[in-house]
N, CA, C and O atoms as a MOPAC input file, in Angstrom:
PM7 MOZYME 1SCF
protein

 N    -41.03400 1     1.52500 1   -42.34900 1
 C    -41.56900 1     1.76600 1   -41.02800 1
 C    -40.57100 1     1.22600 1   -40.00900 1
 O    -40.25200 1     0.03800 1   -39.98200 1
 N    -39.89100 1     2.52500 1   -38.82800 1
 C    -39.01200 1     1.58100 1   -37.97000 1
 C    -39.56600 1     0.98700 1   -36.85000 1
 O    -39.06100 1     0.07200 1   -36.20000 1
 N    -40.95000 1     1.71000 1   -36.58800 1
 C    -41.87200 1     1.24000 1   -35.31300 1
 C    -42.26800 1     0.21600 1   -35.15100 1
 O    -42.78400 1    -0.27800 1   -36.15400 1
 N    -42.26200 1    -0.55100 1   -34.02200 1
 C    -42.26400 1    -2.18100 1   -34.16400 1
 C    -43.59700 1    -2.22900 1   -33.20000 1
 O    -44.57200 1    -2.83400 1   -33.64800 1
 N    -43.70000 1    -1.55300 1   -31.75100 1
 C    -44.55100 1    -1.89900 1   -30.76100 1
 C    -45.41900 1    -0.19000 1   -30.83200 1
 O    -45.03600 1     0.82000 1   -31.42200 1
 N    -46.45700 1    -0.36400 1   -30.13600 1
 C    -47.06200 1     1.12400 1   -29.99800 1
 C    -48.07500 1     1.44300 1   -30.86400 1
 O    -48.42400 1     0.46700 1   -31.52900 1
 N    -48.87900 1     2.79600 1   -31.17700 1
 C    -49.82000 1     3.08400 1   -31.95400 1
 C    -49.39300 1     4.49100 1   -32.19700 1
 O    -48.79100 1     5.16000 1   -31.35800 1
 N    -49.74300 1     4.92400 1   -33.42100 1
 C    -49.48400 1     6.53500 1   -33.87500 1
 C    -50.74300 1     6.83700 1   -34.69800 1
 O    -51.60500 1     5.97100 1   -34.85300 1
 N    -50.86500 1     8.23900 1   -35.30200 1
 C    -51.67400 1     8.38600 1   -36.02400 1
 C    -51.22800 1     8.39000 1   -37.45300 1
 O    -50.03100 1     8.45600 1   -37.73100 1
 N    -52.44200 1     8.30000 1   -38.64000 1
 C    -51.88500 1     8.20500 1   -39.84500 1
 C    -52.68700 1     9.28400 1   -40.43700 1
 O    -53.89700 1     9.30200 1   -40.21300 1
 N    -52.21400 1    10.06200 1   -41.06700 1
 C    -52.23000 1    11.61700 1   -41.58500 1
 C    -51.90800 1    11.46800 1   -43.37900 1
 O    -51.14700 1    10.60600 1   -43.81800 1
 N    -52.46500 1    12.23000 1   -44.05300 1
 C    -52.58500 1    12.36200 1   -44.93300 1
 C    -51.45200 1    14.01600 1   -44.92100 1
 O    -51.49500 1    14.88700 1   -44.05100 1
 N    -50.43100 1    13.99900 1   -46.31600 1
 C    -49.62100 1    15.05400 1   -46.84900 1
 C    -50.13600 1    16.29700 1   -46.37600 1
 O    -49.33900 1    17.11300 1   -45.91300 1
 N    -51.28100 1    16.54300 1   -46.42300 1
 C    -52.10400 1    17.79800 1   -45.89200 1
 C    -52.43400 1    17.47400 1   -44.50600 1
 O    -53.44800 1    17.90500 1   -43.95800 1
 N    -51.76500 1    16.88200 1   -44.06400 1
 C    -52.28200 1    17.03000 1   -42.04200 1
 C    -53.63300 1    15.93000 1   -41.85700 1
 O    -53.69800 1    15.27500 1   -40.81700 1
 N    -54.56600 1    15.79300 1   -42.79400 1
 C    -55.77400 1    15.19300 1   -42.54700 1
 C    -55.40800 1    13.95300 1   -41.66100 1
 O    -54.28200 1    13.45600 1   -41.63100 1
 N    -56.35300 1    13.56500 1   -41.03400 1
 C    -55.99700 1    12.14200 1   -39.98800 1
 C    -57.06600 1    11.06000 1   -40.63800 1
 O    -58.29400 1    11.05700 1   -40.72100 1
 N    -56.22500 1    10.31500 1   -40.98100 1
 C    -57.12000 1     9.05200 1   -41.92700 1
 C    -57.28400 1     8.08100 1   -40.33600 1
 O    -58.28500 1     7.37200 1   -40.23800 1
 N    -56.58700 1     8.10100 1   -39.53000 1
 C    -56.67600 1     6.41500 1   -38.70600 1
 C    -55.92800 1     7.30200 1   -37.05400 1
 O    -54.75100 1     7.65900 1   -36.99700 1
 N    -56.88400 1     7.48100 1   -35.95700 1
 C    -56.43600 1     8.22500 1   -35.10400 1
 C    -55.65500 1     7.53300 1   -34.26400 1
 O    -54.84500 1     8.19300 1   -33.61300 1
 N    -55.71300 1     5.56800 1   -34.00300 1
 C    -54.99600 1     4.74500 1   -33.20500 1
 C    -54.61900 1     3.94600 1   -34.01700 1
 O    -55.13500 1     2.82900 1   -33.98600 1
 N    -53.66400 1     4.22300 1   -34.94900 1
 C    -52.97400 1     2.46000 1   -35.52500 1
 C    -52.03100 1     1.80600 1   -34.92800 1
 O    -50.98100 1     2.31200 1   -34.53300 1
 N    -52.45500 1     0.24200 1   -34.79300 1
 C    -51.51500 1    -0.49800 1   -34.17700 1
 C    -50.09400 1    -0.61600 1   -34.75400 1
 O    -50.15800 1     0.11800 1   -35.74000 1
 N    -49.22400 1    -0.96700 1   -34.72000 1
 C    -47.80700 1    -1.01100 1   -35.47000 1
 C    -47.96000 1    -2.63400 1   -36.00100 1
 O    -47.72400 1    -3.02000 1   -37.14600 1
 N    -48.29600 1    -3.24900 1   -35.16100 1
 C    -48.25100 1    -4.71200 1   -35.55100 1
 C    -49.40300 1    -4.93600 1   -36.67200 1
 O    -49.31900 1    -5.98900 1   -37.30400 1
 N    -50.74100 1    -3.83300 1   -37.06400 1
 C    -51.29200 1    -4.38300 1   -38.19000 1
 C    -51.01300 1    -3.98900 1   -39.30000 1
 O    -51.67700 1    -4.12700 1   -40.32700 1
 N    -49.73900 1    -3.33400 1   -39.12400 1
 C    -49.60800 1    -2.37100 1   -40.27700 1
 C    -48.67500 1    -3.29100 1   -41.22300 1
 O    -48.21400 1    -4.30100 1   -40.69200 1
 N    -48.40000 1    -3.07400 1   -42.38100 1
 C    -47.29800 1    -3.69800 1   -43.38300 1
 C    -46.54500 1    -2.66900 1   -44.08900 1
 O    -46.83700 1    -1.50700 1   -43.80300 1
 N    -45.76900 1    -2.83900 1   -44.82500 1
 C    -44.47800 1    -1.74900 1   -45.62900 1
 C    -45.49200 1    -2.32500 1   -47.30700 1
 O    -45.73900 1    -3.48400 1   -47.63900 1
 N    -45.73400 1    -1.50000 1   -47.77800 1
 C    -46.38400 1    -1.76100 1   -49.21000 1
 C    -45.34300 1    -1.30000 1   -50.25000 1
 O    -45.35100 1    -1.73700 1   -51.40100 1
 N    -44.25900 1    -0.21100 1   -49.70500 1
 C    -42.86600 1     0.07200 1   -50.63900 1
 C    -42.00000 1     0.99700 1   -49.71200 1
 O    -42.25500 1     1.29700 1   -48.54600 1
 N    -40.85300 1     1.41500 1   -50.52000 1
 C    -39.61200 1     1.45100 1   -49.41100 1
 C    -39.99000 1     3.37200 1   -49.95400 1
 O    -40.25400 1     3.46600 1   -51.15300 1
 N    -40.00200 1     4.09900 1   -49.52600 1
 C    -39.54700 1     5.28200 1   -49.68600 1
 C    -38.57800 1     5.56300 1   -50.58200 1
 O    -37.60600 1     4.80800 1   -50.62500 1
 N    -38.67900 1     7.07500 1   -51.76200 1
 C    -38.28600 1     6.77200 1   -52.06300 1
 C    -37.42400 1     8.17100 1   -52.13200 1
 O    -36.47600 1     8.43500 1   -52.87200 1
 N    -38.29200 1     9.29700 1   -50.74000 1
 C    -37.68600 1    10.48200 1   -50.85700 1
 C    -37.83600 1    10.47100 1   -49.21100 1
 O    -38.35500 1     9.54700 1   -48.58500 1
 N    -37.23700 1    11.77400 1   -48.57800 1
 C    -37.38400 1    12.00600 1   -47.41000 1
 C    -38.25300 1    13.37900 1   -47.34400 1
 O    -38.23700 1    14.36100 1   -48.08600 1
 N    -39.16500 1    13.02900 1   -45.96000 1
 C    -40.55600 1    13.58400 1   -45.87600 1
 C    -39.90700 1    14.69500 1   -44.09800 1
 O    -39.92400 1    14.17300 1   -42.98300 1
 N    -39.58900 1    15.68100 1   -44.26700 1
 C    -39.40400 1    16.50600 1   -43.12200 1
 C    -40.46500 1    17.50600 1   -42.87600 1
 O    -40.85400 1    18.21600 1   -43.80300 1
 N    -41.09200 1    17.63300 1   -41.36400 1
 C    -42.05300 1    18.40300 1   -40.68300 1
 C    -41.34900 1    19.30000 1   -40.00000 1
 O    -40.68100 1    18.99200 1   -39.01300 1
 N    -41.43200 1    20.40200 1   -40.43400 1
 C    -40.82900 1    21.46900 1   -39.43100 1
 C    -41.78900 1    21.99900 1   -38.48200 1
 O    -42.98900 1    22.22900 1   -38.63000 1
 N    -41.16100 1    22.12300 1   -37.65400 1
 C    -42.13500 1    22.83800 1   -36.33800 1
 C    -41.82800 1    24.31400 1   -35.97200 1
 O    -40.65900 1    24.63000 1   -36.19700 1
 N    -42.64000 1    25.31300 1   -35.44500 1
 C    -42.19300 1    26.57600 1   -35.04300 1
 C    -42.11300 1    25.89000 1   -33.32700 1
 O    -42.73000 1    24.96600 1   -32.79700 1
 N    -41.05700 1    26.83300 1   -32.82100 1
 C    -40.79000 1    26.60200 1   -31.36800 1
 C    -41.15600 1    27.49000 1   -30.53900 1
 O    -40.93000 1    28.69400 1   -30.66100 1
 N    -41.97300 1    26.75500 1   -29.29000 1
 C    -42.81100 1    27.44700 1   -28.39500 1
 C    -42.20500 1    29.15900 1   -28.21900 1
 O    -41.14700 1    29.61600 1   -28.65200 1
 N    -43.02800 1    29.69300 1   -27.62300 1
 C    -42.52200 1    30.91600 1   -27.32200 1
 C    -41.89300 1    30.94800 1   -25.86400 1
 O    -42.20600 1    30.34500 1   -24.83700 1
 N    -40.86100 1    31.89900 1   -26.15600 1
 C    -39.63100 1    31.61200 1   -24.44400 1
 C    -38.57800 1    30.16800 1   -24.92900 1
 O    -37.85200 1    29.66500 1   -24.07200 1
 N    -38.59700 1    29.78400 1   -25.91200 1
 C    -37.71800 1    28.66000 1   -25.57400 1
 C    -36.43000 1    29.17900 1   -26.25200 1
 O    -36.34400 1    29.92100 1   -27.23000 1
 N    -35.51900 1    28.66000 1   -25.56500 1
 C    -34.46100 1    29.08600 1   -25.80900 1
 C    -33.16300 1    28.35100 1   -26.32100 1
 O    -32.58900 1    27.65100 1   -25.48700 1
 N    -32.60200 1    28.42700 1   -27.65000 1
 C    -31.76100 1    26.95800 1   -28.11200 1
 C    -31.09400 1    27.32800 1   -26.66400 1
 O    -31.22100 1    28.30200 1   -25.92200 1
 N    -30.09500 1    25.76200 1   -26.56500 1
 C    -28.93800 1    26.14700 1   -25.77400 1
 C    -27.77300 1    26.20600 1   -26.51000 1
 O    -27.63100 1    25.53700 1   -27.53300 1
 N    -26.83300 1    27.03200 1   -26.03000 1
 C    -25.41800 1    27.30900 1   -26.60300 1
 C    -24.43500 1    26.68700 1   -26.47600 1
 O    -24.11700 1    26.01600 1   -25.49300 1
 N    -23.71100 1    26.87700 1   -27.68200 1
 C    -22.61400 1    25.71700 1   -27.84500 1
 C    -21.67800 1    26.65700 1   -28.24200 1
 O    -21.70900 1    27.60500 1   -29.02700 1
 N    -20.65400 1    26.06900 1   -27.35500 1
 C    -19.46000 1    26.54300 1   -26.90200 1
 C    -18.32100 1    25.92700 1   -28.06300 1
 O    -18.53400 1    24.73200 1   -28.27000 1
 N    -17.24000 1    26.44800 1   -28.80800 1
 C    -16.58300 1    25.97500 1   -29.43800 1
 C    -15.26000 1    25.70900 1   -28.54900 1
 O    -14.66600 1    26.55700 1   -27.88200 1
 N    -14.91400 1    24.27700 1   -28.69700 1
 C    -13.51100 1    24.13500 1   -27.75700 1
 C    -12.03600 1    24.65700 1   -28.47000 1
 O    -11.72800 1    24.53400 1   -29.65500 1
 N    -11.18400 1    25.30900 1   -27.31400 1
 C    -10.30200 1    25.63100 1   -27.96700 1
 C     -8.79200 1    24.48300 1   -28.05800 1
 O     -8.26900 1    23.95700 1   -27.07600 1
 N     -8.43400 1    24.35500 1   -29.21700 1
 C     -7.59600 1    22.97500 1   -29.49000 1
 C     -6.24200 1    24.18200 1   -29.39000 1
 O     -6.15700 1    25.26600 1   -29.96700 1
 N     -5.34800 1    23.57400 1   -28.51200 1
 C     -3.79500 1    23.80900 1   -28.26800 1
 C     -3.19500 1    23.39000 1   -29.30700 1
 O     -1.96800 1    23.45600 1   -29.38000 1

């Protein structure tokens, strides 16, 4: 856990919400991870990446 101050929610693998305000300070580390957990999001509609320009090297 890198969150030190603040409250988030705690969600279960399937989205479920076990705890809708947890404090950071009551929480503890019970083990270290031992994979990485990524949420992809779809992006609003109209949004637009911005573009990246490749520089040209002399």
């Amino acid at each position: 856990m890198k969150r030190t101050t603040g409250y988030f929610d705690l969600l279960m693998l399937d989205g479920t919400k076990v705890y809708a305000s947890a404090k950071a300070k009551d929480c503890s580390l019970l083990e270290r991870a031992k994979t990485l957990l990524i949420k992809k999001r779809q992006a609003p509609v109209g949004f637009e990446k911005p573009s990246i320009r490749a520089l040209e090297v002399s």
